[in-house]
NURO-842893 format. One line per 2 residues: their letters; for each residue x, y, z of C-alpha. Coordinates in steps of 0.001 Angstrom, whole numbers, plus 524288, in hexadecimal, padded with zeros to 5 digits. Example, Ala and Ser with C-alpha at 12.3 -4.5 7.8 and 13.67 -1.06 7.14 Angstrom:
2
AS = 8300C,7EE6C,81E78 ~ 83566,7FBDC,81BE4
//
This chain:
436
XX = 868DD,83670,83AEF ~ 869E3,82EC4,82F79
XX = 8793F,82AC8,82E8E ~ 87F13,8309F,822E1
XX = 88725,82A64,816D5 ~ 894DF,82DD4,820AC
XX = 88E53,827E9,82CDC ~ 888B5,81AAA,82515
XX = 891D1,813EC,81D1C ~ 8844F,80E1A,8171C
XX = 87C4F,819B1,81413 ~ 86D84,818BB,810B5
XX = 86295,8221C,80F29 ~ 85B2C,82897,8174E
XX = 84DA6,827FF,817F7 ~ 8441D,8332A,81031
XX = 8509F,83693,805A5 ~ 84FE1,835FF,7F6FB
XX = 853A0,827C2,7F79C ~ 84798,82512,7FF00
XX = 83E86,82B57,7F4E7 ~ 845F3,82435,7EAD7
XX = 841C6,817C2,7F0C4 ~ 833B6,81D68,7F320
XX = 83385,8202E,7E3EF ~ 83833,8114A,7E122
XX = 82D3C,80C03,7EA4E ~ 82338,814AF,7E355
XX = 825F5,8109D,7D72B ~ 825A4,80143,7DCBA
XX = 817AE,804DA,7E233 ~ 81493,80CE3,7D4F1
XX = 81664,7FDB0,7CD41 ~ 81357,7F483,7D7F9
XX = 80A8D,7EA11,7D84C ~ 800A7,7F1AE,7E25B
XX = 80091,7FD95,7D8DD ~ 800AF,7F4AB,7CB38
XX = 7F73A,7E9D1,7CE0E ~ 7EF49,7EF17,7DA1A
XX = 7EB3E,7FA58,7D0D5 ~ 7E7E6,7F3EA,7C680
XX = 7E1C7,7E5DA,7CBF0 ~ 7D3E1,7E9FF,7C745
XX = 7D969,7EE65,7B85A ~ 7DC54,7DF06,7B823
XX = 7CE19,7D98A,7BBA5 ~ 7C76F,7DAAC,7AFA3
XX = 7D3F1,7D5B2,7A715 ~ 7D6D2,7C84D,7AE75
XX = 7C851,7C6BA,7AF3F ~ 7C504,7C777,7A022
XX = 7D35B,7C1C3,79E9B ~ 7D545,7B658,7A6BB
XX = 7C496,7B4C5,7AAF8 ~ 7C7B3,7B6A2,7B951
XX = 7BC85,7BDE0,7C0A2 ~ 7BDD1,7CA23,7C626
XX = 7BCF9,7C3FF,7D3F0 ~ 7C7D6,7BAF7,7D1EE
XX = 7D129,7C4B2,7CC1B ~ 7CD40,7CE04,7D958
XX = 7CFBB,7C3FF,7E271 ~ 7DD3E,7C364,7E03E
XX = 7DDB7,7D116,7E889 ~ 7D641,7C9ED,7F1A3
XX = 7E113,7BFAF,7F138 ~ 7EBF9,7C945,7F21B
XX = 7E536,7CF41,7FE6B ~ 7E496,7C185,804B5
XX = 7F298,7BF46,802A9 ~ 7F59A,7CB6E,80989
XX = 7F906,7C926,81701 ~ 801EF,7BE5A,81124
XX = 80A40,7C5E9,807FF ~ 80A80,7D179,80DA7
XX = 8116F,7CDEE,81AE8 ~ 81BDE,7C729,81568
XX = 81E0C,7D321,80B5C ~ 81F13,7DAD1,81746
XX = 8285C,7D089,81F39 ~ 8300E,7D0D4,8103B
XX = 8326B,7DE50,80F88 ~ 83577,7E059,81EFA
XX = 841E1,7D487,81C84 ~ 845F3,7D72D,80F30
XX = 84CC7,7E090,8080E ~ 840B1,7E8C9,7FFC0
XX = 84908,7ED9A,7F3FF ~ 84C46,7DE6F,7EF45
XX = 83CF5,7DBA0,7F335 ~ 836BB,7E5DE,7EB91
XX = 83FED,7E2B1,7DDA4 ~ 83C72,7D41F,7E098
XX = 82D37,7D88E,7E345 ~ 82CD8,7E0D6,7D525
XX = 8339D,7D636,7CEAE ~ 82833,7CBF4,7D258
XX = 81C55,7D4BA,7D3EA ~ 81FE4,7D79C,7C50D
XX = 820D9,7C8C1,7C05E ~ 8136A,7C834,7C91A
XX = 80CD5,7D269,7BE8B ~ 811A5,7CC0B,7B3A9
XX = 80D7B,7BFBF,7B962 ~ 7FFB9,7C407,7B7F7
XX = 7FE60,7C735,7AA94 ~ 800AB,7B682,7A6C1
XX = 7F406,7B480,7AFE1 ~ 7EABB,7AB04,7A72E
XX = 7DE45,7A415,7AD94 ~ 7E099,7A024,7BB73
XX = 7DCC5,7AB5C,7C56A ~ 7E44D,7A327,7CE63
XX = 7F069,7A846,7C6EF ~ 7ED11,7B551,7C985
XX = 7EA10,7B49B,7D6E8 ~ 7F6C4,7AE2B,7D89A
XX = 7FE75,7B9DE,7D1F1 ~ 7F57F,7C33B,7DAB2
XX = 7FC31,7BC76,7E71E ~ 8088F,7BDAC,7E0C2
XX = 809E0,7CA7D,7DEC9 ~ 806D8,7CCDB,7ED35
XX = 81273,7C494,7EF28 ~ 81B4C,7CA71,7E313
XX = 8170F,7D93C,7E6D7 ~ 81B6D,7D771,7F302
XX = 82A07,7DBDA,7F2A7 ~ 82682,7E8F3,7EBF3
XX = 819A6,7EBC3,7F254 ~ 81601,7F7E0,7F8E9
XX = 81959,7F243,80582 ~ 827E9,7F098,80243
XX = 828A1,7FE98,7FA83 ~ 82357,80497,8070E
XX = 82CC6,7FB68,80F3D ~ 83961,8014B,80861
XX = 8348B,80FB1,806A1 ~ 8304F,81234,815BF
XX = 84052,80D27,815F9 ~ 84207,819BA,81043
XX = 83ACA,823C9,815FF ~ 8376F,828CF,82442
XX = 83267,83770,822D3 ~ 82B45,83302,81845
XX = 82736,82891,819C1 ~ 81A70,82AD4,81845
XX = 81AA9,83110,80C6B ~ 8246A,82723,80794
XX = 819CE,81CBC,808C9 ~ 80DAF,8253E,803B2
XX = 815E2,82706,7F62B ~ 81A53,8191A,7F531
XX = 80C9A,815CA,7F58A ~ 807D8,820B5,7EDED
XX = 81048,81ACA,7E1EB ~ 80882,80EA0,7E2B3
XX = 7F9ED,81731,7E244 ~ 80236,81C82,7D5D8
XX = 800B4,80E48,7CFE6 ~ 7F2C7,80C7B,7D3DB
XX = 7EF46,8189C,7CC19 ~ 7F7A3,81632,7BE6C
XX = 7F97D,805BB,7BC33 ~ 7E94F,8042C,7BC20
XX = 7EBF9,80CD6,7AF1C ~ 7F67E,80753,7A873
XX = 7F1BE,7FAA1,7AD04 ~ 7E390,7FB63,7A71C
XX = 7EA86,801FB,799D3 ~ 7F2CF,7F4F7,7981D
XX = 7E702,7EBC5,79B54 ~ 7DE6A,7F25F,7925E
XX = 7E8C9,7F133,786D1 ~ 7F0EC,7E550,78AB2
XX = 7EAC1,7DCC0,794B1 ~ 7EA87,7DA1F,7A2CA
XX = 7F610,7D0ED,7A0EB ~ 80049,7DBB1,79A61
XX = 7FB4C,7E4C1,7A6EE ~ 800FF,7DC25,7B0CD
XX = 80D1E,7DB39,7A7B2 ~ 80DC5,7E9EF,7A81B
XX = 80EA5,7E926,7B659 ~ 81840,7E10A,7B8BD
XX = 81FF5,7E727,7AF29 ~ 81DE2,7F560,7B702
XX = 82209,7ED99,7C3B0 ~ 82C5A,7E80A,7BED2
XX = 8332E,7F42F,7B885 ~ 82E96,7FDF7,7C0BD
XX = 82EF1,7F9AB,7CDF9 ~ 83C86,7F08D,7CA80
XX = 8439A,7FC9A,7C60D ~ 83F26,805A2,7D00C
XX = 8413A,7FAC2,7DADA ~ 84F4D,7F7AF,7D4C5
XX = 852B2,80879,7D395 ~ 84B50,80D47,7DFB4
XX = 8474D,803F7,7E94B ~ 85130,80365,7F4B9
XX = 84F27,7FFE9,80398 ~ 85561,8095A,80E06
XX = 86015,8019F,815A8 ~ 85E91,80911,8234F
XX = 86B52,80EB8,82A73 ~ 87017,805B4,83443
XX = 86D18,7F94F,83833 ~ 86485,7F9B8,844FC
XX = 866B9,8042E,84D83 ~ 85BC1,80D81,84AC9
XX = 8514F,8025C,8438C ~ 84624,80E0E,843B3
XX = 844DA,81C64,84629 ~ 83DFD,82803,84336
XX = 8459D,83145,83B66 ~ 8443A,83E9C,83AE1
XX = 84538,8494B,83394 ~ 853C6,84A2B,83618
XX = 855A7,83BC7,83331 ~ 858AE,8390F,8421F
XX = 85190,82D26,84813 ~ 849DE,8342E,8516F
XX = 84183,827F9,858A5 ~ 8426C,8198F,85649
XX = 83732,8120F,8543C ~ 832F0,8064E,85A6B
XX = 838F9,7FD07,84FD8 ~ 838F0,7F3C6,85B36
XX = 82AC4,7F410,85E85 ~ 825C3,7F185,8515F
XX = 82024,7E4FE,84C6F ~ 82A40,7DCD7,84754
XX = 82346,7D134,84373 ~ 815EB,7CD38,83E7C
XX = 81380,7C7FB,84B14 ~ 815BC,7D4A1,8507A
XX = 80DDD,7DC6F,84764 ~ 80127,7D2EC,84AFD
XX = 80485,7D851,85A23 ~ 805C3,7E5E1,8567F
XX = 7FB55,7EFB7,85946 ~ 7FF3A,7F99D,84E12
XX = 7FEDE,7EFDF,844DF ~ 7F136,7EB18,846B7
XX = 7ECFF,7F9CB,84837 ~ 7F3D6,7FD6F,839B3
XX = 7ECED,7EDF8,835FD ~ 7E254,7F2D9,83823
XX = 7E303,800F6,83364 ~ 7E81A,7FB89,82564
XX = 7DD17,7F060,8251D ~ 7D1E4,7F9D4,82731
XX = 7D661,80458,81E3A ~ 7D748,7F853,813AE
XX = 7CB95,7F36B,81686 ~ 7C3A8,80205,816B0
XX = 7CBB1,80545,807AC ~ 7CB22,7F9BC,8016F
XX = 7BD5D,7F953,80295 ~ 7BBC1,804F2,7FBB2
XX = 7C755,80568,7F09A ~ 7C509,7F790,7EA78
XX = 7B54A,7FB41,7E76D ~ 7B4AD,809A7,7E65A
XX = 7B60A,80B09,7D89A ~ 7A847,800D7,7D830
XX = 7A2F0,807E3,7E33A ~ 7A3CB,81548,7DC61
XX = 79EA6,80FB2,7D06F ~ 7936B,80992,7D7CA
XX = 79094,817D6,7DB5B ~ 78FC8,81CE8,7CCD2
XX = 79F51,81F85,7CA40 ~ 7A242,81C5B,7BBDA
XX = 7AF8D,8132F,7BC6B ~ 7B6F3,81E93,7B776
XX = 7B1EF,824FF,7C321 ~ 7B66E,81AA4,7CB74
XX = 7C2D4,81967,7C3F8 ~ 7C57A,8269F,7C89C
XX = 7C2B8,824E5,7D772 ~ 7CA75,81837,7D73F
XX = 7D5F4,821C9,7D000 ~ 7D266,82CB1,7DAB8
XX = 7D527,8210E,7E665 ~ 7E243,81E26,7DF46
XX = 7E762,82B5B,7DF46 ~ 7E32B,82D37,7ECE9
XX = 7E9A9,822DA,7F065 ~ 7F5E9,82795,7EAEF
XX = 7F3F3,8353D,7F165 ~ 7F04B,82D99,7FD07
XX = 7FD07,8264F,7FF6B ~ 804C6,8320E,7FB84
XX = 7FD78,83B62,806FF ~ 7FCA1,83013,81219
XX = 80B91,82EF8,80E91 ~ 80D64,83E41,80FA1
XX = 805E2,83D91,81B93 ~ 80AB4,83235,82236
XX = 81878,83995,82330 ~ 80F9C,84603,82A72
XX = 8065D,83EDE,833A5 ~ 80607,833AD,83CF2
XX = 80329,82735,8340D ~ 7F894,822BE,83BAF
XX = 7F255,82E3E,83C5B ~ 7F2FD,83059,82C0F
XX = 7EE26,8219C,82BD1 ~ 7E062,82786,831F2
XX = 7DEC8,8322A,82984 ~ 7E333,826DE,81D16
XX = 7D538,81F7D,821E4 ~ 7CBF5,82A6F,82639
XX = 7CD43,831A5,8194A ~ 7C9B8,82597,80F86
XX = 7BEDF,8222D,81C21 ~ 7B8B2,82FCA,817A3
XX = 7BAFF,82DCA,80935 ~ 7B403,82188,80B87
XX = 7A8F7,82534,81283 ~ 7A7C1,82FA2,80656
XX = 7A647,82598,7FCA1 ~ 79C99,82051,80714
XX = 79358,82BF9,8067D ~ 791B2,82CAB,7F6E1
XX = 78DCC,83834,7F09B ~ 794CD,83DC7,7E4CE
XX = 79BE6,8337B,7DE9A ~ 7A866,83E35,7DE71
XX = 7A725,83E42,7EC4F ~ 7AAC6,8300C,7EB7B
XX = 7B4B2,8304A,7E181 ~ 7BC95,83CD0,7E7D9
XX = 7BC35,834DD,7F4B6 ~ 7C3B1,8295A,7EF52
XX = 7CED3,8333C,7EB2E ~ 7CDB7,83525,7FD7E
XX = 7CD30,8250E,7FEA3 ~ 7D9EB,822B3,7F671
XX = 7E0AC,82EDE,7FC18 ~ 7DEF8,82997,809E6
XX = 7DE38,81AFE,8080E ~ 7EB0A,81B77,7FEDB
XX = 7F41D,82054,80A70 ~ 7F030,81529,81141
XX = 7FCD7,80D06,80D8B ~ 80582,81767,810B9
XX = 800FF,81A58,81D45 ~ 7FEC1,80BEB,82081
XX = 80BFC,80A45,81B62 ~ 81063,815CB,8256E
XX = 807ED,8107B,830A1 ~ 80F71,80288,8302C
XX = 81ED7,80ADB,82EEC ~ 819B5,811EB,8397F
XX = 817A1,806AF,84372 ~ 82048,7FC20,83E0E
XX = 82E6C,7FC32,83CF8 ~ 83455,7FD19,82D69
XX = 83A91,7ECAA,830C0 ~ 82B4E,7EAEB,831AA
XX = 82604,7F34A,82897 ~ 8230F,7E917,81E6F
XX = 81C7F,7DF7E,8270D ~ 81593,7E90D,82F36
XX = 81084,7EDD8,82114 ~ 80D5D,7E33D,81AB3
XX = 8047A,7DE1F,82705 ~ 7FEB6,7E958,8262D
XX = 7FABA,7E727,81745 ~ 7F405,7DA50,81C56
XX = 7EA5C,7E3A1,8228F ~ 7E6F2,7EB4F,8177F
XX = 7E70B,7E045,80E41 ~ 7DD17,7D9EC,817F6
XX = 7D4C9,7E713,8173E ~ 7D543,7EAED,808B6
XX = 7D442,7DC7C,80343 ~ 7C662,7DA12,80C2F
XX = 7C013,7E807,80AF2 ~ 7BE33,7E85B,7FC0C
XX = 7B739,7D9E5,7FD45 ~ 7AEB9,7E060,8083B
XX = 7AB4E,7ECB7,80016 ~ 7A6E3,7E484,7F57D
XX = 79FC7,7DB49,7FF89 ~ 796DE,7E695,8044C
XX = 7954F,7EC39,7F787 ~ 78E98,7DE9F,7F3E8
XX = 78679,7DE52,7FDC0 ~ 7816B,7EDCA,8005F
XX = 78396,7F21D,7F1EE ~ 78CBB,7FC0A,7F406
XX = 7986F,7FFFB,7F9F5 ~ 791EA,80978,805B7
XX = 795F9,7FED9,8105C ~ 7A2B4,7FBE4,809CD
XX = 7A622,80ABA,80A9C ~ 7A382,80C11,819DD
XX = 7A99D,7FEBA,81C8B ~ 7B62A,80747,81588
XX = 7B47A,8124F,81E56 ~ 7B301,80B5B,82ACB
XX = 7C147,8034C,827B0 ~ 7C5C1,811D9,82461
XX = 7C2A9,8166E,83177 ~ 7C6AB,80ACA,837B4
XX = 7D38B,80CA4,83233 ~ 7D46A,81951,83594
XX = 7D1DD,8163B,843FA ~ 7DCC2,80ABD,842B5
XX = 7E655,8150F,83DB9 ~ 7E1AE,81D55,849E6
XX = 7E5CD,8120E,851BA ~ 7F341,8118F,84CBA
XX = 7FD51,81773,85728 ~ 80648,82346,851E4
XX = 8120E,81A84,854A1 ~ 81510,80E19,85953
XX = 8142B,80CE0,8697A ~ 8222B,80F8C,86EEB
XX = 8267E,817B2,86347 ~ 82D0C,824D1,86635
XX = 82B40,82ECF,85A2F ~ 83181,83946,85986
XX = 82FB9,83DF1,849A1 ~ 82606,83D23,83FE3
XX = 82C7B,8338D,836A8 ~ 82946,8271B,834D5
XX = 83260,81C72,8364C ~ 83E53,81A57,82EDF
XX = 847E4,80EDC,82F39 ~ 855EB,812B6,83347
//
């Protein structure tokens, strides 16, 4: 049982109590005003204003995503070593503090696209502290029974932002300029996520100090069977050794690789097919809010079903949705089966979130992660290049589509592959782990 306030002269919380959801709220609102939900939203409002602006090309403003995904498997390691050694709460109010003077930074661009490219990198670097990878870091800290849905809400807040900055955004380029827009933002970081990370944000110092590292807690708030802290991957080298984490590698890389094919040219390949862009406005709005659902549902889920086995039905259903778009018809058909690809593909970080808590130990949460990232930043930053590529040489986006599928299913049969638990781990309850 959890030692009470007589018992420990250095009380805490438990896990799953009002001061959990408290933090949950804080994180939200971090992940409502972050830089993924502010700027990866809103990237393509910015295209046509630094073009007429500054005279860049479209192609050299988009190739500073291409850029950011290159300088992925170096960032995001050492974000994940970072938040595994350090303290999160002093991280994330250092990480809002920078990723703010970052936004600013961008409205005094003026003529080299070197300069922007160089801020692009930057913020990879300044986002880090308060990303969604530290936010999930300190709330699964918090939570064991739900875990799951824990996770699906804290990303559900940052869908929230994908749906709501592209308007405010556009409003204040139209009547101000691109430059004011980025001073908008990090003026929203800076108060919003400060004060909430100052009022809310706090990390759950566990009870003890090392007799019972991890355990399964149930219902009664016993620790009913250890898990095999000891076993896990405790190094990089040891995660390159590790079976599970090549089979969730691979899982996350297909899955990338099958959605970002699809999400980055739909709205063209809809129009192509005799959508009006208000029409495609609408199925790109229909993916966002299914996305939100999405995370929300995989969360609920995750907390009802083995992960592994959720993880399958996460890539079957968008396979299907997919293979929909594939066959044509009505363009409704098409358009109602985006609102099915966002509401399965957006409880993908959730559940890949769950998948790594559920095989790695919370000391290696970050790392184990943030590697994991690597693989879908290797997935989603090549697939959209290949869509395009076939669509420039066939005419459409027919072969693009069943590439998609194919990664689906692929990913669906590395999800398959996934074990229930790690070899040598007794269960005993449905929870998923919880730190001490």
């Amino acid at each position: 049982m959890y030692p009470s306030a007589s018992q420990d002269p250095n009380p805490v919380n438990a896990p799953d109590t009002p001061a959990s959801w408290r933090t949950l709220a804080g994180s939200g609102v971090l992940a409502l005003f972050g830089v993924s939900a502010l700027y990866g939203s809103t990237f393509g409002l910015f295209l046509l204003p630094l073009q007429q602006s500054l005279g860049w090309s479209r192609g050299e403003i988009a190739f500073s995503l291409t850029l950011s995904t290159l300088f992925t498997p170096l960032v995001a390691p050492l974000t994940g070593w970072v938040i595994d050694k350090f303290p999160l709460r002093p991280l994330i109010l250092t990480g809002v503090v920078l990723q703010s003077a970052n936004f600013a930074a961008f409205s005094l661009m003026d003529g080299s696209v070197w300069v922007y490219y160089g801020l692009s990198l930057l913020l990879m670097l300044t986002a880090a502290g308060a990303s969604l990878l530290s936010l999930a870091k300190l709330v699964q800290g918090w939570f064991d029974k739900s875990m799951g849905r824990a996770l699906g809400l804290l990303f559900a807040c940052g869908a929230v932002g994908a749906i709501i900055h592209p308007l405010w955004t556009q409003a204040v380029i139209t009547h101000f300029g691109w430059r004011h827009a980025f001073l908008v933002m990090g003026i929203l970081s800076l108060l919003m996520c400060g004060l909430t990370a100052l009022l809310l944000v706090h990390e759950r110092v566990p009870h003890g100090t090392g007799t019972v590292t991890t355990a399964q807690v149930n219902s009664t708030g016993d620790a009913t069977a250890a898990s095999p802290v000891d076993s896990t991957p405790q190094s990089m080298a040891a995660f390159l050794r590790d079976g599970i984490w090549w089979k969730l590698a691979l899982f996350n890389m297909l899955f990338a690789l099958g959605v970002g094919a699809i999400f980055m040219h739909f709205a063209a390949l809809l129009q192509d097919r005799g959508a009006t862009p208000g029409q495609a406005a609408l199925a790109m709005s229909l993916v966002g809010l299914g996305g939100l659902l999405g995370n929300v549902l995989a969360g609920w889920l995750v907390d009802r079903m083995p992960a592994a086995r959720l993880a399958v039905i996460v890539m079957v259903a968008p396979m299907v949705a997919t293979l929909i778009i594939y066959a044509g018809g009505e363009l409704w058909v098409s358009i109602a089966a985006a609102g099915l690809l966002g509401l399965c593909s957006g409880g993908d970080h959730s559940v890949s979130i769950l998948l790594a808590r559920r095989y790695f130990s919370a000391d290696t949460f970050g790392r184990a992660s943030a590697t994991q990232m690597v693989a879908m930043a290797a997935g989603g930053g090549v697939s959209p290049w290949l869509a395009g590529l076939v669509h420039d040489r066939t005419g459409n986006y027919d072969m693009a589509l069943l590439m998609a599928a194919a990664c689906m299913g692929g990913a669906a049969l590395a999800a398959a592959w996934l074990p229930e638990y790690r070899p040598g781990e007794h269960h005993t309850g449905k929870s998923i782990l919880a730190e001490g």
